[in-house]
C-alpha positions as CSV (number, residue, x, y, z in Angstrom):
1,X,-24.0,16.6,7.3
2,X,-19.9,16.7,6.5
3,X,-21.0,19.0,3.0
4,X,-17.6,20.4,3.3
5,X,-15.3,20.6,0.6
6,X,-12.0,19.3,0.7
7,X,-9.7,21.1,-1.2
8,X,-8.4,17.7,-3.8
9,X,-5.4,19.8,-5.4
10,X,-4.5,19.5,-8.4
11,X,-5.7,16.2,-9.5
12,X,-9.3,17.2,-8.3
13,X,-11.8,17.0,-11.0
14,X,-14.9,19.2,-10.6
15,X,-16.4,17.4,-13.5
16,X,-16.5,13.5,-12.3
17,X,-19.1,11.8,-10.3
18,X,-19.6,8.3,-9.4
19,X,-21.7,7.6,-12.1
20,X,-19.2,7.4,-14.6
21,X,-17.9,4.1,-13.1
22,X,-19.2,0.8,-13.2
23,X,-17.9,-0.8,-10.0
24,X,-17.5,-4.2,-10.4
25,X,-15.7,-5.8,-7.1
26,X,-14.1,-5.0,-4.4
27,X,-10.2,-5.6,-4.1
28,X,-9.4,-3.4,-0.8
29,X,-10.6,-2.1,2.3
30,X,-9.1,-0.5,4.8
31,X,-9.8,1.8,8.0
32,X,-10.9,4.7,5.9
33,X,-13.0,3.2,3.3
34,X,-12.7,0.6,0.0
35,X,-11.0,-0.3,-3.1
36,X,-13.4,-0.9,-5.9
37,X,-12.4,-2.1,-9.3
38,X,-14.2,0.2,-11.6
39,X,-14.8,0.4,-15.4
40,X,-15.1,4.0,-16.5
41,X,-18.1,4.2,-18.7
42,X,-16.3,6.4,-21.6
43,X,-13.5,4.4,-22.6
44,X,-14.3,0.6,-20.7
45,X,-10.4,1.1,-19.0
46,X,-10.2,-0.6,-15.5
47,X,-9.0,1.4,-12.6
48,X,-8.8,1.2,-8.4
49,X,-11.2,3.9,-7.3
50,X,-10.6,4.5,-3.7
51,X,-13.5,5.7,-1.7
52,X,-12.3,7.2,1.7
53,X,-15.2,8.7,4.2
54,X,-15.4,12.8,4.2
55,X,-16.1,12.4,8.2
56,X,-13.4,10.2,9.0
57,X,-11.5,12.2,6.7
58,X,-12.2,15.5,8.9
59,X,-12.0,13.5,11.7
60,X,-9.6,15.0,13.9
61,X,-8.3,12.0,15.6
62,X,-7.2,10.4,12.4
63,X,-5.9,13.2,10.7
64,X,-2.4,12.3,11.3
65,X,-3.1,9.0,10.4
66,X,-4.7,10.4,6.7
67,X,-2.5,13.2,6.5
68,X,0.4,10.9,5.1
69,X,-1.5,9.2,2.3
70,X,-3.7,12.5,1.6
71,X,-0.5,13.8,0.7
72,X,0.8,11.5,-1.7
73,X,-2.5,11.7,-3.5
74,X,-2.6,15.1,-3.2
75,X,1.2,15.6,-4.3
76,X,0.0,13.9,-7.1
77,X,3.6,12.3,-7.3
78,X,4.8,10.5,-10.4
79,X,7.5,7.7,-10.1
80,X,7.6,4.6,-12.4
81,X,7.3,2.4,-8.7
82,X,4.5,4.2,-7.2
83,X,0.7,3.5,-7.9
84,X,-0.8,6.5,-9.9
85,X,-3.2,9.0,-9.3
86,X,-5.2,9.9,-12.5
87,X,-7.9,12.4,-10.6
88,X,-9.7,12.8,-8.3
89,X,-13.7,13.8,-7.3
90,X,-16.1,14.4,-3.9
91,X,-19.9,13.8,-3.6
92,X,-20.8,15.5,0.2
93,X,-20.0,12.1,1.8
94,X,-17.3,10.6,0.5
95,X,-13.8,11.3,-1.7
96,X,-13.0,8.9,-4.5
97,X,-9.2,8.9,-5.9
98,X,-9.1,7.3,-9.6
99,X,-6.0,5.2,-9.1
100,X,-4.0,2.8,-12.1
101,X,-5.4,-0.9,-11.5
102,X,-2.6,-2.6,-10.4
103,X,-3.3,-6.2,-11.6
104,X,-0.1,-8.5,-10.6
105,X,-1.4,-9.1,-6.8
106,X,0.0,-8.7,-3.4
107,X,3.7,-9.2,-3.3
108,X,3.3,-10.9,-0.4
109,X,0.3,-13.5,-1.8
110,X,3.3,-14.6,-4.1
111,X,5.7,-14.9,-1.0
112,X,3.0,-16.8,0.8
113,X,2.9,-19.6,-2.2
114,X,6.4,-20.0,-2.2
115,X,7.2,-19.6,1.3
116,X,10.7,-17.5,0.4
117,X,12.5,-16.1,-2.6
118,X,15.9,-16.4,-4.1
119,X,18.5,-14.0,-3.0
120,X,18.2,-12.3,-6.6
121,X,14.0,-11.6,-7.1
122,X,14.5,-10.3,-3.5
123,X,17.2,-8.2,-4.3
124,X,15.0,-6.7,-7.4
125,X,12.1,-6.0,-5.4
126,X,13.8,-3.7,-2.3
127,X,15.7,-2.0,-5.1
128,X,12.6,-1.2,-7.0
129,X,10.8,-0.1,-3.2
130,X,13.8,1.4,-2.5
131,X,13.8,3.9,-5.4
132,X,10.4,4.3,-4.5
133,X,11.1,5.5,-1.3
134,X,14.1,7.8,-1.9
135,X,11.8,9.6,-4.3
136,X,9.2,10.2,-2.3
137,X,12.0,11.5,0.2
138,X,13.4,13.8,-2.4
139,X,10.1,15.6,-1.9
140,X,9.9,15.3,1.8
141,X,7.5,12.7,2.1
142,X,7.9,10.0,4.5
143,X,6.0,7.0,3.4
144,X,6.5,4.9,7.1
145,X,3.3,2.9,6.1
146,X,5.3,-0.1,4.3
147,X,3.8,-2.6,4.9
148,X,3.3,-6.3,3.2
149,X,0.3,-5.1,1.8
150,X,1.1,-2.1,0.4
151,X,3.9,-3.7,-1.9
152,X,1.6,-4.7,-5.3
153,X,3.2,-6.2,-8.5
154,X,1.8,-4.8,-12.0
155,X,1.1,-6.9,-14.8
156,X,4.5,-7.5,-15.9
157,X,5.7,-8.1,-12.6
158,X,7.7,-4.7,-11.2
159,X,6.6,-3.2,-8.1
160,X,4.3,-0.6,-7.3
161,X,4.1,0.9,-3.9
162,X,0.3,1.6,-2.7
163,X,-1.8,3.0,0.0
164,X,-4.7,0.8,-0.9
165,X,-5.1,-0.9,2.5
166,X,-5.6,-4.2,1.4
167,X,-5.7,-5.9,4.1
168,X,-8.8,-7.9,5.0
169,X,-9.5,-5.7,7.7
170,X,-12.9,-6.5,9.2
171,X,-14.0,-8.7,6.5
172,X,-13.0,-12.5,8.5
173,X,-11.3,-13.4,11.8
174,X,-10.3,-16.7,10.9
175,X,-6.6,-17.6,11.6
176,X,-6.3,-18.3,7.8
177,X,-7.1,-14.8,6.8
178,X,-5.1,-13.0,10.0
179,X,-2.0,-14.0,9.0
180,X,-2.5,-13.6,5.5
181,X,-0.9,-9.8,5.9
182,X,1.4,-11.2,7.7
183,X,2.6,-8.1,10.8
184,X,0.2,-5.4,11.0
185,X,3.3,-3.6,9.5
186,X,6.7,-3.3,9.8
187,X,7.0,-1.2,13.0
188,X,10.1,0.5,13.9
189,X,11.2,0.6,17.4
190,X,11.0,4.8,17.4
191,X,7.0,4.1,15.8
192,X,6.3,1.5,18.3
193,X,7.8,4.0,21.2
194,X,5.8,7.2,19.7
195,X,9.0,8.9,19.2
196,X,9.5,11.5,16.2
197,X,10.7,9.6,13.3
198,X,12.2,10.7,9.8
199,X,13.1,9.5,6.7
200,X,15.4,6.3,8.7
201,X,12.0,4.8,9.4
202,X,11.4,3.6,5.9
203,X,14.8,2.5,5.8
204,X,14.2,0.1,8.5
205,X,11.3,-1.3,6.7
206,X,12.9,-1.9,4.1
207,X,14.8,-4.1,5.8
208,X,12.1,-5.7,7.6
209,X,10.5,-6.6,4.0
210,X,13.8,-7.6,2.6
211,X,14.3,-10.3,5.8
212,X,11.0,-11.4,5.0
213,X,11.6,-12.0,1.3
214,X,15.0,-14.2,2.4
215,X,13.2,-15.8,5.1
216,X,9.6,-16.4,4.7
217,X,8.7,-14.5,7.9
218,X,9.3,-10.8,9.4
219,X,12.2,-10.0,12.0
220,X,11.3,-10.2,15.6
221,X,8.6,-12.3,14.6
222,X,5.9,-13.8,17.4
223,X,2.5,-14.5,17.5
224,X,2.1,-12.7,20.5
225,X,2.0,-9.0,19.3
226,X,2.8,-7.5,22.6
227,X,6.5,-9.8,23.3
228,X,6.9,-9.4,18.9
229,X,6.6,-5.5,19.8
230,X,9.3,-6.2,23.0
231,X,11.6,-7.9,20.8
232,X,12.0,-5.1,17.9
233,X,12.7,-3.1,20.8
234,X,15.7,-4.9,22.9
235,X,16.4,-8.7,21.0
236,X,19.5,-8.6,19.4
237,X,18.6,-9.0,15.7
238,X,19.3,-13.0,14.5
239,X,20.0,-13.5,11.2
240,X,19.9,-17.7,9.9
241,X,22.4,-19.0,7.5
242,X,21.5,-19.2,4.3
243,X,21.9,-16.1,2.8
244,X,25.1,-14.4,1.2
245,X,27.7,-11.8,3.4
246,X,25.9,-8.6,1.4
247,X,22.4,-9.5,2.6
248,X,23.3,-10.3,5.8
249,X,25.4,-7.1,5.8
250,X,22.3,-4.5,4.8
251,X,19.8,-6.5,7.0
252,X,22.0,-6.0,9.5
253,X,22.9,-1.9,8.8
254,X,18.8,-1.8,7.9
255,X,17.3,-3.3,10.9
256,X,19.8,-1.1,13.7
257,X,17.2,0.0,16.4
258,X,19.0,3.5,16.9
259,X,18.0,5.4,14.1
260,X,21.2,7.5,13.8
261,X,23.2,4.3,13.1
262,X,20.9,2.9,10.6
263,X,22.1,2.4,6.8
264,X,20.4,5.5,5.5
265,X,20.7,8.0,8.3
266,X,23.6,9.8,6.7
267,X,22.9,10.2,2.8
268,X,19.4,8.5,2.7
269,X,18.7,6.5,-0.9
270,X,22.5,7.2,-1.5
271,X,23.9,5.0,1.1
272,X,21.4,2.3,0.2
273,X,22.3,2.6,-3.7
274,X,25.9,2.2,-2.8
275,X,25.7,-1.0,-0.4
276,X,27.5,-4.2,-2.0
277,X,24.5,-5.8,-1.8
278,X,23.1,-3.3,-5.0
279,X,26.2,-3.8,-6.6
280,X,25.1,-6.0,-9.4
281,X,21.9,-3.3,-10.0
282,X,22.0,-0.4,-12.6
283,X,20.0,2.5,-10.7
284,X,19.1,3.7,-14.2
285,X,17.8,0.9,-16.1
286,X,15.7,0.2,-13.3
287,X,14.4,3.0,-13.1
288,X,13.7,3.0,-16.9
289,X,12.0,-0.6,-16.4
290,X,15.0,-2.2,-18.0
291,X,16.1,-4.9,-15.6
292,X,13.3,-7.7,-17.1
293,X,11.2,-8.6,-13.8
294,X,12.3,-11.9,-12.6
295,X,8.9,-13.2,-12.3
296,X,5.7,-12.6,-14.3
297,X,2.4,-12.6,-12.6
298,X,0.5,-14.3,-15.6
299,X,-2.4,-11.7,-15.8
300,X,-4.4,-12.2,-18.9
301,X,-5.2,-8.8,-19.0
302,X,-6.4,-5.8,-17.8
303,X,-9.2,-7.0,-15.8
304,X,-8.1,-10.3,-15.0
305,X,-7.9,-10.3,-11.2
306,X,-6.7,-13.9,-10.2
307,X,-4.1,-12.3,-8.3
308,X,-6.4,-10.8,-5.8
309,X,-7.6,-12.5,-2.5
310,X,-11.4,-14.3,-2.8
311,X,-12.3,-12.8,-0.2
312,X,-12.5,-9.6,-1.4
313,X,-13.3,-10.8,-4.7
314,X,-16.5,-12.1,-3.7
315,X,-17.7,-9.4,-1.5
316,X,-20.6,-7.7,-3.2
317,X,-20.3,-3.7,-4.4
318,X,-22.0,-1.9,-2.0
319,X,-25.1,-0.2,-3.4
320,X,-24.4,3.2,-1.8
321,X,-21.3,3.6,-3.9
322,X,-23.1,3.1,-7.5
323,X,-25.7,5.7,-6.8
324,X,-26.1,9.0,-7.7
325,X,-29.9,10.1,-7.8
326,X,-32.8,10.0,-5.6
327,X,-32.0,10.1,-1.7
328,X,-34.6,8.6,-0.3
329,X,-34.0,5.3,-3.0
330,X,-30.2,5.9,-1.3
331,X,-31.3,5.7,2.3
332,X,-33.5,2.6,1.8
333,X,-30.6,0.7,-0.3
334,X,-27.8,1.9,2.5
335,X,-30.1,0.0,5.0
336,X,-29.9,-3.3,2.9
337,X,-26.2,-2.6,2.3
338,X,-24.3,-3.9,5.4
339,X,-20.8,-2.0,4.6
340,X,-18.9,0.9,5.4
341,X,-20.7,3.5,3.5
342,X,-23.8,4.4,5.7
343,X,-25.3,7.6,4.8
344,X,-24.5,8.2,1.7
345,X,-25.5,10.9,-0.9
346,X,-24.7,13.0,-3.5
347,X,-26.0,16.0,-4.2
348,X,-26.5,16.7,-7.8
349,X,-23.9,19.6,-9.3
Protein backbone atom coordinates (compact mmCIF):
# COMPACT_ATOMS: atom_id res chain seq x y z
CA UNK A 1 0.00 0.00 0.00
CA UNK A 2 1.15 3.86 -1.13
CA UNK A 3 1.30 4.66 3.14
CA UNK A 4 3.72 7.22 2.26
CA UNK A 5 3.65 10.60 3.40
CA UNK A 6 3.70 13.43 1.26
CA UNK A 7 5.27 16.21 2.65
CA UNK A 8 1.83 18.97 2.19
CA UNK A 9 3.95 22.21 3.12
CA UNK A 10 2.78 24.60 4.80
CA UNK A 11 -0.84 24.45 4.42
CA UNK A 12 -0.81 20.74 5.55
CA UNK A 13 -2.97 20.09 8.54
CA UNK A 14 -2.01 17.10 10.71
CA UNK A 15 -5.25 17.56 12.50
CA UNK A 16 -8.04 17.16 9.62
CA UNK A 17 -9.59 14.04 8.28
CA UNK A 18 -12.32 13.43 6.00
CA UNK A 19 -14.73 13.24 8.48
CA UNK A 20 -15.14 16.67 9.16
CA UNK A 21 -16.82 17.23 5.77
CA UNK A 22 -20.11 16.47 4.63
CA UNK A 23 -19.64 15.94 0.91
CA UNK A 24 -22.55 16.77 -0.87
CA UNK A 25 -21.88 16.70 -4.83
CA UNK A 26 -19.53 16.45 -7.12
CA UNK A 27 -18.55 19.57 -9.27
CA UNK A 28 -15.08 18.28 -10.84
CA UNK A 29 -13.18 15.54 -11.96
CA UNK A 30 -10.23 15.23 -13.54
CA UNK A 31 -7.26 12.75 -14.37
CA UNK A 32 -5.99 12.75 -10.85
CA UNK A 33 -9.11 12.56 -8.81
CA UNK A 34 -12.54 14.79 -7.92
CA UNK A 35 -13.98 17.94 -6.90
CA UNK A 36 -16.49 17.53 -4.15
CA UNK A 37 -18.51 20.28 -2.68
CA UNK A 38 -18.14 19.85 0.99
CA UNK A 39 -19.80 21.43 4.14
CA UNK A 40 -17.26 21.38 6.99
CA UNK A 41 -19.07 20.07 10.06
CA UNK A 42 -17.74 22.94 12.55
CA UNK A 43 -18.96 26.03 11.03
CA UNK A 44 -21.62 24.64 7.92
CA UNK A 45 -19.13 26.92 5.31
CA UNK A 46 -19.03 25.35 1.76
CA UNK A 47 -15.74 24.62 0.17
CA UNK A 48 -14.08 22.52 -3.07
CA UNK A 49 -12.24 19.66 -1.44
CA UNK A 50 -10.02 18.22 -4.01
CA UNK A 51 -9.23 14.59 -3.68
CA UNK A 52 -6.12 13.61 -5.84
CA UNK A 53 -4.90 9.74 -5.66
CA UNK A 54 -1.46 9.24 -3.42
CA UNK A 55 -0.46 6.48 -6.21
CA UNK A 56 -1.07 8.51 -9.12
CA UNK A 57 0.36 11.15 -7.17
CA UNK A 58 3.83 9.08 -6.73
CA UNK A 59 3.38 7.90 -9.94
CA UNK A 60 6.40 8.66 -11.74
CA UNK A 61 5.00 9.08 -15.13
CA UNK A 62 2.69 11.86 -14.11
CA UNK A 63 4.82 13.66 -11.91
CA UNK A 64 5.51 16.33 -14.32
CA UNK A 65 2.16 16.44 -15.13
CA UNK A 66 1.24 17.06 -10.99
CA UNK A 67 4.27 18.71 -10.32
CA UNK A 68 2.79 22.15 -11.70
CA UNK A 69 -0.48 22.19 -9.74
CA UNK A 70 1.25 20.49 -6.55
CA UNK A 71 3.11 23.45 -6.57
CA UNK A 72 0.67 26.11 -6.61
CA UNK A 73 -1.09 24.29 -3.75
CA UNK A 74 1.87 23.72 -2.07
CA UNK A 75 3.23 27.50 -2.66
CA UNK A 76 0.14 28.10 -1.01
CA UNK A 77 0.01 31.40 -3.24
CA UNK A 78 -2.33 34.19 -2.42
CA UNK A 79 -3.62 36.55 -5.29
CA UNK A 80 -7.18 38.16 -5.27
CA UNK A 81 -7.60 36.09 -8.98
CA UNK A 82 -6.44 32.75 -7.96
CA UNK A 83 -8.66 30.03 -6.30
CA UNK A 84 -7.45 29.63 -2.53
CA UNK A 85 -5.94 27.04 -0.61
CA UNK A 86 -7.21 27.07 3.07
CA UNK A 87 -5.27 23.55 4.09
CA UNK A 88 -4.65 20.74 3.35
CA UNK A 89 -4.72 16.83 4.90
CA UNK A 90 -3.71 12.87 3.75
CA UNK A 91 -5.41 9.58 4.82
CA UNK A 92 -2.80 6.66 3.31
CA UNK A 93 -4.72 6.74 -0.05
CA UNK A 94 -5.57 9.79 -1.04
CA UNK A 95 -4.58 13.89 -0.56
CA UNK A 96 -7.48 16.27 -0.11
CA UNK A 97 -6.76 20.19 -0.61
CA UNK A 98 -9.60 22.38 1.16
CA UNK A 99 -10.02 24.92 -1.64
CA UNK A 100 -12.63 28.44 -1.53
CA UNK A 101 -15.97 27.28 -3.39
CA UNK A 102 -15.99 29.14 -6.21
CA UNK A 103 -19.75 29.52 -7.07
CA UNK A 104 -20.19 31.84 -10.28
CA UNK A 105 -19.58 28.73 -12.88
CA UNK A 106 -17.33 28.07 -15.71
CA UNK A 107 -16.43 31.12 -17.65
CA UNK A 108 -16.75 29.35 -20.52
CA UNK A 109 -20.59 27.83 -19.54
CA UNK A 110 -21.39 31.62 -19.74
CA UNK A 111 -19.59 32.00 -23.16
CA UNK A 112 -21.38 28.93 -24.36
CA UNK A 113 -25.01 30.75 -23.61
CA UNK A 114 -24.13 33.66 -25.39
CA UNK A 115 -22.05 32.44 -28.09
CA UNK A 116 -19.41 35.68 -27.74
CA UNK A 117 -18.89 38.70 -25.57
CA UNK A 118 -18.51 42.33 -26.05
CA UNK A 119 -15.19 43.69 -26.68
CA UNK A 120 -15.33 45.31 -23.04
CA UNK A 121 -16.41 41.98 -20.52
CA UNK A 122 -13.68 40.32 -22.63
CA UNK A 123 -11.26 42.82 -22.10
CA UNK A 124 -12.03 42.60 -18.02
CA UNK A 125 -11.66 38.99 -18.00
CA UNK A 126 -7.85 38.54 -19.71
CA UNK A 127 -6.85 41.50 -17.56
CA UNK A 128 -8.08 39.88 -14.42
CA UNK A 129 -6.21 36.23 -15.90
CA UNK A 130 -3.64 38.25 -16.85
CA UNK A 131 -2.69 39.59 -13.40
CA UNK A 132 -3.20 36.28 -12.40
CA UNK A 133 -0.59 35.01 -14.37
CA UNK A 134 2.15 37.62 -14.03
CA UNK A 135 1.81 36.89 -10.30
CA UNK A 136 2.22 33.49 -10.39
CA UNK A 137 5.37 34.42 -12.66
CA UNK A 138 6.67 36.84 -10.11
CA UNK A 139 7.24 33.66 -8.17
CA UNK A 140 8.48 31.47 -10.87
CA UNK A 141 5.53 29.53 -11.52
CA UNK A 142 4.46 28.83 -14.90
CA UNK A 143 0.78 28.05 -14.92
CA UNK A 144 0.70 26.61 -18.94
CA UNK A 145 -2.46 24.66 -17.92
CA UNK A 146 -5.07 27.53 -19.03
CA UNK A 147 -7.49 26.25 -20.21
CA UNK A 148 -11.44 27.03 -20.73
CA UNK A 149 -12.01 25.14 -17.78
CA UNK A 150 -9.83 26.37 -15.52
CA UNK A 151 -11.19 30.07 -15.82
CA UNK A 152 -14.14 30.05 -12.89
CA UNK A 153 -16.17 33.25 -12.03
CA UNK A 154 -16.92 33.89 -8.07
CA UNK A 155 -20.11 34.97 -6.95
CA UNK A 156 -19.87 38.46 -7.85
CA UNK A 157 -18.64 37.68 -11.09
CA UNK A 158 -14.46 38.30 -11.13
CA UNK A 159 -12.37 35.61 -12.11
CA UNK A 160 -10.58 33.04 -10.38
CA UNK A 161 -7.98 30.91 -11.99
CA UNK A 162 -8.29 27.07 -10.92
CA UNK A 163 -6.70 23.71 -11.21
CA UNK A 164 -9.87 21.96 -10.56
CA UNK A 165 -10.16 19.92 -13.77
CA UNK A 166 -13.56 20.38 -14.47
CA UNK A 167 -13.86 19.00 -17.31
CA UNK A 168 -16.28 16.03 -17.77
CA UNK A 169 -13.55 13.85 -18.26
CA UNK A 170 -14.83 10.20 -18.43
CA UNK A 171 -18.12 10.95 -17.08
CA UNK A 172 -20.14 11.03 -21.03
CA UNK A 173 -18.98 10.71 -24.64
CA UNK A 174 -21.82 12.34 -26.18
CA UNK A 175 -20.98 15.09 -28.73
CA UNK A 176 -22.99 17.44 -26.39
CA UNK A 177 -20.78 17.07 -23.53
CA UNK A 178 -17.21 16.85 -25.74
CA UNK A 179 -17.47 20.10 -26.80
CA UNK A 180 -18.66 21.52 -23.78
CA UNK A 181 -14.80 22.36 -22.75
CA UNK A 182 -14.35 23.44 -25.77
CA UNK A 183 -10.07 22.46 -26.99
CA UNK A 184 -8.54 20.09 -24.65
CA UNK A 185 -6.59 23.39 -23.90
CA UNK A 186 -5.05 26.06 -25.39
CA UNK A 187 -1.89 24.38 -26.72
CA UNK A 188 1.04 26.38 -27.76
CA UNK A 189 2.95 25.36 -30.73
CA UNK A 190 6.39 24.80 -28.45
CA UNK A 191 3.84 22.40 -25.97
CA UNK A 192 2.33 20.71 -28.86
CA UNK A 193 6.16 20.16 -30.26
CA UNK A 194 7.54 19.08 -26.67
CA UNK A 195 9.93 21.84 -26.75
CA UNK A 196 11.05 23.66 -23.42
CA UNK A 197 8.66 26.37 -22.80
CA UNK A 198 8.74 29.46 -20.26
CA UNK A 199 6.70 31.96 -18.98
CA UNK A 200 5.69 33.17 -23.09
CA UNK A 201 3.53 30.00 -22.98
CA UNK A 202 0.84 31.47 -20.78
CA UNK A 203 1.08 34.48 -22.71
CA UNK A 204 -0.02 32.75 -25.77
CA UNK A 205 -2.95 31.40 -24.01
CA UNK A 206 -3.98 34.22 -23.03
CA UNK A 207 -4.47 35.03 -26.27
CA UNK A 208 -6.05 31.97 -27.28
CA UNK A 209 -8.84 32.63 -24.54
CA UNK A 210 -9.09 36.21 -25.36
CA UNK A 211 -9.92 35.16 -29.35
CA UNK A 212 -12.33 32.94 -27.99
CA UNK A 213 -14.09 35.44 -25.80
CA UNK A 214 -14.35 37.90 -29.28
CA UNK A 215 -15.18 35.05 -31.29
CA UNK A 216 -17.14 32.30 -29.86
CA UNK A 217 -14.57 29.68 -30.76
CA UNK A 218 -10.57 29.09 -30.14
CA UNK A 219 -7.86 30.02 -32.89
CA UNK A 220 -6.80 27.30 -35.23
CA UNK A 221 -10.00 25.76 -34.50
CA UNK A 222 -11.03 22.15 -36.26
CA UNK A 223 -12.71 19.28 -35.21
CA UNK A 224 -10.10 17.18 -36.32
CA UNK A 225 -7.54 17.38 -33.41
CA UNK A 226 -4.67 16.18 -35.32
CA UNK A 227 -5.06 19.12 -38.65
CA UNK A 228 -6.40 21.77 -35.35
CA UNK A 229 -2.79 20.77 -33.82
CA UNK A 230 -1.16 21.28 -37.74
CA UNK A 231 -2.67 24.59 -37.93
CA UNK A 232 -1.40 26.23 -34.50
CA UNK A 233 1.77 25.06 -35.80
CA UNK A 234 2.13 26.65 -39.66
CA UNK A 235 -1.56 28.58 -40.56
CA UNK A 236 -1.08 31.97 -40.60
CA UNK A 237 -3.20 33.26 -37.76
CA UNK A 238 -6.85 34.84 -39.32
CA UNK A 239 -8.35 37.25 -37.40
CA UNK A 240 -12.49 38.27 -38.71
CA UNK A 241 -13.70 41.72 -38.72
CA UNK A 242 -15.53 42.74 -36.06
CA UNK A 243 -13.36 43.63 -33.51
CA UNK A 244 -11.48 47.03 -32.72
CA UNK A 245 -7.48 47.76 -34.00
CA UNK A 246 -6.23 47.11 -30.20
CA UNK A 247 -7.70 43.59 -29.99
CA UNK A 248 -6.73 42.62 -33.16
CA UNK A 249 -3.30 44.11 -32.33
CA UNK A 250 -2.62 41.91 -28.88
CA UNK A 251 -4.27 38.84 -30.52
CA UNK A 252 -2.04 39.26 -33.01
CA UNK A 253 1.38 40.00 -30.74
CA UNK A 254 -0.36 37.05 -28.27
CA UNK A 255 -0.86 34.32 -30.64
CA UNK A 256 3.05 34.70 -32.59
CA UNK A 257 4.13 30.94 -32.85
CA UNK A 258 7.91 31.95 -32.16
CA UNK A 259 7.97 32.39 -28.66
CA UNK A 260 10.78 35.05 -28.65
CA UNK A 261 8.52 37.38 -30.64
CA UNK A 262 5.57 36.98 -28.66
CA UNK A 263 3.94 40.05 -26.60
CA UNK A 264 5.41 39.08 -23.24
CA UNK A 265 8.79 37.59 -24.12
CA UNK A 266 10.68 40.74 -23.27
CA UNK A 267 9.12 42.22 -19.89
CA UNK A 268 6.43 39.54 -19.21
CA UNK A 269 3.06 41.09 -17.36
CA UNK A 270 4.70 44.47 -18.19
CA UNK A 271 4.43 44.45 -21.86
CA UNK A 272 0.86 43.06 -21.58
CA UNK A 273 -0.18 45.91 -18.91
CA UNK A 274 1.12 48.43 -21.28
CA UNK A 275 -0.64 47.27 -24.63
CA UNK A 276 -3.39 49.92 -25.97
CA UNK A 277 -5.71 47.45 -25.70
CA UNK A 278 -5.38 47.81 -21.48
CA UNK A 279 -5.35 51.30 -21.85
CA UNK A 280 -8.77 52.02 -20.47
CA UNK A 281 -7.79 49.45 -17.27
CA UNK A 282 -6.39 50.70 -13.83
CA UNK A 283 -3.92 47.74 -12.90
CA UNK A 284 -4.58 48.83 -9.26
CA UNK A 285 -8.18 49.00 -8.80
CA UNK A 286 -8.37 45.78 -10.34
CA UNK A 287 -6.44 44.29 -8.49
CA UNK A 288 -8.23 45.85 -5.38
CA UNK A 289 -11.67 44.45 -6.91
CA UNK A 290 -12.54 47.93 -7.91
CA UNK A 291 -13.51 47.76 -11.57
CA UNK A 292 -17.49 46.53 -10.76
CA UNK A 293 -17.56 43.00 -12.80
CA UNK A 294 -19.50 43.57 -15.92
CA UNK A 295 -21.61 40.62 -15.36
CA UNK A 296 -23.08 39.02 -12.24
CA UNK A 297 -23.50 35.37 -12.09
CA UNK A 298 -26.88 35.48 -9.96
CA UNK A 299 -25.80 32.96 -7.27
CA UNK A 300 -28.15 33.02 -4.39
CA UNK A 301 -25.63 32.12 -2.13
CA UNK A 302 -23.06 30.20 -0.97
CA UNK A 303 -24.21 26.92 -1.91
CA UNK A 304 -26.31 27.64 -4.67
CA UNK A 305 -24.67 25.76 -7.55
CA UNK A 306 -26.83 26.53 -10.72
CA UNK A 307 -23.81 27.52 -12.35
CA UNK A 308 -22.35 24.13 -12.40
CA UNK A 309 -22.78 21.50 -15.19
CA UNK A 310 -25.85 18.62 -14.32
CA UNK A 311 -23.79 16.33 -15.14
CA UNK A 312 -21.66 16.58 -12.44
CA UNK A 313 -24.26 17.83 -10.28
CA UNK A 314 -26.07 14.67 -10.39
CA UNK A 315 -23.36 12.21 -10.04
CA UNK A 316 -23.59 10.66 -6.65
CA UNK A 317 -20.61 11.20 -3.82
CA UNK A 318 -18.77 8.31 -3.88
CA UNK A 319 -19.00 6.38 -0.63
CA UNK A 320 -15.21 5.74 -0.25
CA UNK A 321 -14.62 9.49 0.17
CA UNK A 322 -17.16 9.91 3.29
CA UNK A 323 -15.58 7.13 5.26
CA UNK A 324 -13.30 7.05 7.79
CA UNK A 325 -13.77 3.81 10.06
CA UNK A 326 -13.98 0.23 9.69
CA UNK A 327 -12.02 -1.19 6.51
CA UNK A 328 -13.60 -4.03 5.77
CA UNK A 329 -17.21 -1.80 5.74
CA UNK A 330 -14.74 0.38 3.20
CA UNK A 331 -13.84 -2.45 0.98
CA UNK A 332 -17.42 -3.79 0.57
CA UNK A 333 -18.87 -0.02 -0.12
CA UNK A 334 -15.75 0.68 -2.68
CA UNK A 335 -17.11 -2.43 -4.54
CA UNK A 336 -20.62 -0.92 -4.87
CA UNK A 337 -19.07 2.48 -5.62
CA UNK A 338 -18.16 2.50 -9.40
CA UNK A 339 -15.69 5.73 -9.33
CA UNK A 340 -12.24 6.59 -9.13
CA UNK A 341 -11.45 5.96 -5.63
CA UNK A 342 -10.90 2.12 -5.40
CA UNK A 343 -9.03 1.03 -2.42
CA UNK A 344 -9.54 3.42 -0.11
CA UNK A 345 -8.69 3.66 3.65
CA UNK A 346 -7.80 5.58 6.32
CA UNK A 347 -5.93 4.64 8.92
CA UNK A 348 -7.03 6.08 12.18
CA UNK A 349 -4.23 8.81 13.75
Amino acid sequence: STSQNINLGPSGNPHAKPTDFDFLKVIGKGSFGKVLLAKRKLDGKYYAVKVLQKKIVLNRKEQKHIMAERNVLLKNVKHPFLVGLHYSFQTTEKLYFVLDFVNGGELFFHLQRERSFPEHRARFYAAEIASALGYLHSINIVYRDLKPENILLDSLGHVVLTDFGLCKEGIASSDTTATFCGTPEYLAPEVIKKQPYDNTVDWWCLGAVLYEMLYGLPPFYCRDVAEMYENILHKPLVLRPGISLTAWSILEELLQKDRQSRLGAREDFLEIQKHPFFESVSWTDLLQKKIPPPFNPNVVGPDDIGNFDAVFTEEMVPYSVCVSSDYSIVNASVLEADDAFVGFSYAPP
